[in-house]
Residue frames as a rotation matrix with the C-alpha (Angstrom) as fourth column:
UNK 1
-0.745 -0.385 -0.545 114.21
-0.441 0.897 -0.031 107.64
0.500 0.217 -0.838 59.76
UNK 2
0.274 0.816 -0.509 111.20
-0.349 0.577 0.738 105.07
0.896 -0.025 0.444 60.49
UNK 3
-0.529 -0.544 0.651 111.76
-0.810 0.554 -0.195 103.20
-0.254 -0.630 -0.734 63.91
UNK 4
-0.661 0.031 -0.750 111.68
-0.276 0.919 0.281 99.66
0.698 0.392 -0.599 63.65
UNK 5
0.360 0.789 -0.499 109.22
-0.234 0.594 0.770 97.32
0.903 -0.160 0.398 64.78
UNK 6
0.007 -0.536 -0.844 111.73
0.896 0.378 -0.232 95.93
0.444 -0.755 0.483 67.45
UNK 7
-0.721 -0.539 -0.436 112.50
0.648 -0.299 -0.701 98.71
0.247 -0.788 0.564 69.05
UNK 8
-0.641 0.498 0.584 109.02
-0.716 -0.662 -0.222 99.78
0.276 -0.560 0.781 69.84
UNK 9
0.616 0.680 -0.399 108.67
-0.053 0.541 0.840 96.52
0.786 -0.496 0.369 70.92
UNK 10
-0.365 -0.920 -0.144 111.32
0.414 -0.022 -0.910 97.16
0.834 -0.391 0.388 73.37
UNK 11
-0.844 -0.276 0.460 110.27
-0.077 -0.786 -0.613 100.12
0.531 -0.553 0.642 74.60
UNK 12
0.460 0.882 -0.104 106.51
-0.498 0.352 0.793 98.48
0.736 -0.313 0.601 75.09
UNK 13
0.451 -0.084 -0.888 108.59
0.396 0.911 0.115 96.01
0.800 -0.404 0.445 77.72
UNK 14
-0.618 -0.718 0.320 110.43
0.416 -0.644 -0.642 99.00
0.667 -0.264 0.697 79.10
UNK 15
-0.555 0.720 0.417 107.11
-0.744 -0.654 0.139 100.58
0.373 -0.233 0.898 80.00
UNK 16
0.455 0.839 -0.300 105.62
-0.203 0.425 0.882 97.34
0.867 -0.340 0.364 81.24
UNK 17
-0.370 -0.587 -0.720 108.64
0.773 0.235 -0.589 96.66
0.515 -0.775 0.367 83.70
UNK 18
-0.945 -0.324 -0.043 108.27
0.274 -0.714 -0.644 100.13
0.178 -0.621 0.764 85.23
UNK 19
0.170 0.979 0.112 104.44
-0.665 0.030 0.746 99.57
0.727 -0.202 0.656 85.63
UNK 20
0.395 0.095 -0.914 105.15
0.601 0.726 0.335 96.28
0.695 -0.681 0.229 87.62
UNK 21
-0.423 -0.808 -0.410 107.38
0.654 0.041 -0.756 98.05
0.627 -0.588 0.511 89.73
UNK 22
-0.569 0.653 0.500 105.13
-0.733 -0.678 0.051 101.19
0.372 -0.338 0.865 90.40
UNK 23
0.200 0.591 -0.782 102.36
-0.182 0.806 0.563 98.44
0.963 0.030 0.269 90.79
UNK 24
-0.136 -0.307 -0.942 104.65
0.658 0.683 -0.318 96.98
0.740 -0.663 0.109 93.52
UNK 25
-0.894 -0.359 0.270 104.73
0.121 -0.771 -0.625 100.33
0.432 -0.526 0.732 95.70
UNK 26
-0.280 0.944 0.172 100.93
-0.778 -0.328 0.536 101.64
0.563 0.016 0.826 94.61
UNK 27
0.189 0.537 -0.822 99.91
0.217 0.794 0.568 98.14
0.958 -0.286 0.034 96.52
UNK 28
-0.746 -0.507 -0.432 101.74
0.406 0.168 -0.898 99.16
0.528 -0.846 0.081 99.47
UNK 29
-0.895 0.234 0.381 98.68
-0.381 -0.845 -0.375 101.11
0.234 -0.480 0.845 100.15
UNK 30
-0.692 0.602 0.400 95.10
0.334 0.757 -0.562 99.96
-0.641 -0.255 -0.724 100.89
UNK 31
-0.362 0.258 0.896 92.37
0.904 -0.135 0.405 99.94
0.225 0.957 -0.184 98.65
UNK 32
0.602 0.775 0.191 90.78
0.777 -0.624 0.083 102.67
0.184 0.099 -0.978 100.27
UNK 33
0.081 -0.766 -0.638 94.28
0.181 -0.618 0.765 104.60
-0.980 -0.178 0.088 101.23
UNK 34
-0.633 -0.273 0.724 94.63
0.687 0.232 0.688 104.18
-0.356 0.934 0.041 97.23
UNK 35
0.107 0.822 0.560 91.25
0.885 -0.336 0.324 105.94
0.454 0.461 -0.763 96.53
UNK 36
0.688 -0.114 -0.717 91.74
0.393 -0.772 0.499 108.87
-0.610 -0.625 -0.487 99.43
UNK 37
-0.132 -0.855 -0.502 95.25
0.268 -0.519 0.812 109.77
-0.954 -0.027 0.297 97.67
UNK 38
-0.766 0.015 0.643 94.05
0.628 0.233 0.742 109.61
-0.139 0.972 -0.188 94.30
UNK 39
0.349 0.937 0.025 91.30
0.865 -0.333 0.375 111.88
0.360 -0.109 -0.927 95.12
UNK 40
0.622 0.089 -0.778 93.38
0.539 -0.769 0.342 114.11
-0.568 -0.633 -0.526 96.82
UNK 41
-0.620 -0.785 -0.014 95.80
0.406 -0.336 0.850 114.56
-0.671 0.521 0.527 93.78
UNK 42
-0.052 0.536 0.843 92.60
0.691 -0.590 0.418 115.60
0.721 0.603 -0.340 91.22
UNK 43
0.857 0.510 0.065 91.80
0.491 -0.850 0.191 118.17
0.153 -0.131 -0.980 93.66
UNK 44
0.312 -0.455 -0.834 95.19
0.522 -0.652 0.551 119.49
-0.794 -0.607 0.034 94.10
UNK 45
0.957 0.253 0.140 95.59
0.282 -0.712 -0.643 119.65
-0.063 0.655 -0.753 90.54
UNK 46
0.432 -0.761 -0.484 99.30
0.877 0.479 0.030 119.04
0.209 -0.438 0.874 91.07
UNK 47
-0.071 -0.417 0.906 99.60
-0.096 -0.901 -0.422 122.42
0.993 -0.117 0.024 92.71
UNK 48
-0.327 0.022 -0.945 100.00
0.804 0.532 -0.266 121.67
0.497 -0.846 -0.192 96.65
UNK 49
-0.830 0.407 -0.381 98.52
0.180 -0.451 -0.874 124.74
-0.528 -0.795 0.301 97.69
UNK 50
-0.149 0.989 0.011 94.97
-0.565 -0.094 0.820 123.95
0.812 0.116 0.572 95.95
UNK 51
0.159 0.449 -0.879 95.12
0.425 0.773 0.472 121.57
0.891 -0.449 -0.068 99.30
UNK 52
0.679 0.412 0.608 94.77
-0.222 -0.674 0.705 122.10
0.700 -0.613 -0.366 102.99
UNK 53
-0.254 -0.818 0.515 97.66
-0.951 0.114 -0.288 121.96
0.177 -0.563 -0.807 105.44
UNK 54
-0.225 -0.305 0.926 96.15
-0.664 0.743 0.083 119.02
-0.713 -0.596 -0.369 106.61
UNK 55
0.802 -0.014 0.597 96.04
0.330 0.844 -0.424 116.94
-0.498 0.537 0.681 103.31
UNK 56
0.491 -0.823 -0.285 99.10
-0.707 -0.186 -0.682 118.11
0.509 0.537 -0.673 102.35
UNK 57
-0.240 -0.499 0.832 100.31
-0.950 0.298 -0.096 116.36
-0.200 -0.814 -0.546 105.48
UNK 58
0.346 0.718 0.603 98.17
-0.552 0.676 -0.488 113.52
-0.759 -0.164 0.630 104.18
UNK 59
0.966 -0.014 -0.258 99.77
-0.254 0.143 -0.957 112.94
0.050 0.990 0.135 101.18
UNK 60
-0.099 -0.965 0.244 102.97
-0.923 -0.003 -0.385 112.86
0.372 -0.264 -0.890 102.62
UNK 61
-0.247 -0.647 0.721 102.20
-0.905 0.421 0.067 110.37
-0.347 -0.636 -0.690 104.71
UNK 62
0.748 0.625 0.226 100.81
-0.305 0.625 -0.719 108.30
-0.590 0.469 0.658 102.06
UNK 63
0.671 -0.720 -0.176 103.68
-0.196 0.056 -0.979 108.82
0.715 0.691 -0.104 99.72
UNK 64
-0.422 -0.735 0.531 106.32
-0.891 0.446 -0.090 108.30
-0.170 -0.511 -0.843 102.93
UNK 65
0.244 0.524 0.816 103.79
-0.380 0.826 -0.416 104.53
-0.892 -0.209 0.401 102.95
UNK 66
0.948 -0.115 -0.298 104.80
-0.241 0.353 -0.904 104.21
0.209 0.928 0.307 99.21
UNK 67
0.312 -0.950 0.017 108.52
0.265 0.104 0.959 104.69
-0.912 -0.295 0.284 99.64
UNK 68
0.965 0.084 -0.249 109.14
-0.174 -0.504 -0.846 107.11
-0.197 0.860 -0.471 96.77
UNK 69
0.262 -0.941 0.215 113.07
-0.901 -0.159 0.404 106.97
-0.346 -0.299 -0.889 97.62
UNK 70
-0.335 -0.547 0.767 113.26
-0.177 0.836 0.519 103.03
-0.925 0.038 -0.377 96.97
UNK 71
0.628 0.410 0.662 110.66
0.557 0.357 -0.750 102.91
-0.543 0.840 -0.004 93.76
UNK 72
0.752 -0.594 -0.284 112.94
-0.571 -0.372 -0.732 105.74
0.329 0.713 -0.619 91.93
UNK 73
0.131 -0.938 -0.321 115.28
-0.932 -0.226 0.282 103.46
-0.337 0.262 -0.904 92.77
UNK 74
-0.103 0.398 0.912 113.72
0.606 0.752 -0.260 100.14
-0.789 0.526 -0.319 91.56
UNK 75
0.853 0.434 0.291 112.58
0.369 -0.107 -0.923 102.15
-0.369 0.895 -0.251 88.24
UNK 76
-0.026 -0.961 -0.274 116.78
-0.381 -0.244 0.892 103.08
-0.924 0.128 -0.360 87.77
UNK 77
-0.399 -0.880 0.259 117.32
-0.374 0.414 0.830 100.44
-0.837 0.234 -0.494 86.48
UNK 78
0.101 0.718 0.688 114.00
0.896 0.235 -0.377 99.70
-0.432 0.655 -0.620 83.89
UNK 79
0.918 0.271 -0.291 114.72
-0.021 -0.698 -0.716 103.25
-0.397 0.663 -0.635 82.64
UNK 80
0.248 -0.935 0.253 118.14
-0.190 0.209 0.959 102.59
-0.950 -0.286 -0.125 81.84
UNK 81
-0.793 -0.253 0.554 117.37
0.280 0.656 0.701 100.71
-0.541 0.711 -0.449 79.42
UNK 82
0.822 0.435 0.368 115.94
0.554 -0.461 -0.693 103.44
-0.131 0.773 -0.620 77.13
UNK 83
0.206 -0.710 -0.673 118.95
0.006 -0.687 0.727 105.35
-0.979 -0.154 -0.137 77.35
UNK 84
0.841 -0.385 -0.381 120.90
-0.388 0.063 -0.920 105.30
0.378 0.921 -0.097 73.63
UNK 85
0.746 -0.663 -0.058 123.89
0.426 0.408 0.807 103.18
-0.512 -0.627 0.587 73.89
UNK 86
0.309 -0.811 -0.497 127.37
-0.355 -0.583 0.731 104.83
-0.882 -0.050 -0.468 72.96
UNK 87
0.983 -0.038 -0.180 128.64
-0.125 0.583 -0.803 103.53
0.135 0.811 0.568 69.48
């Protein structure tokens, strides 16, 4: 079955909400805290032991500076609303 026009314009609005929010977090950092962590994910290569003890630690305490714990729960509710409702 085709999907409709609407409901991949939906899901385009879905996916911009849960940018803003990320957005809101990713700012908590500075521009150059922004560049350091972003650098330090290409080189791990999301495997945490391509990194050293102390940029693991680094990353933490970037990502504790995001507040992973409150954005997954700001982005609840914007993913919700891809779910299928129940008929």
């Amino acid at each position: 079955m085709p999907r409709s026009p609407a409901l991949r314009a939906v899901k385009w609005a879905v996916l911009f909400d849960a940018l803003v929010v990320a957005r809101d977090h990713w700012n908590k950092l500075t521009p150059g805290e922004r560049a350091h962590l972003a650098a330090l994910l290409r080189k791990s290569r999301a495997r945490p032991g391509n990194l050293t003890p102390a940029e693991r630690r680094e990353v933490r305490r970037l990502a504790a500076k995001i507040d992973l714990p409150t954005l997954g729960r700001n982005l609840a509710p914007v993913a919700r609303r891809l779910r299928p409702r129940p008929r």
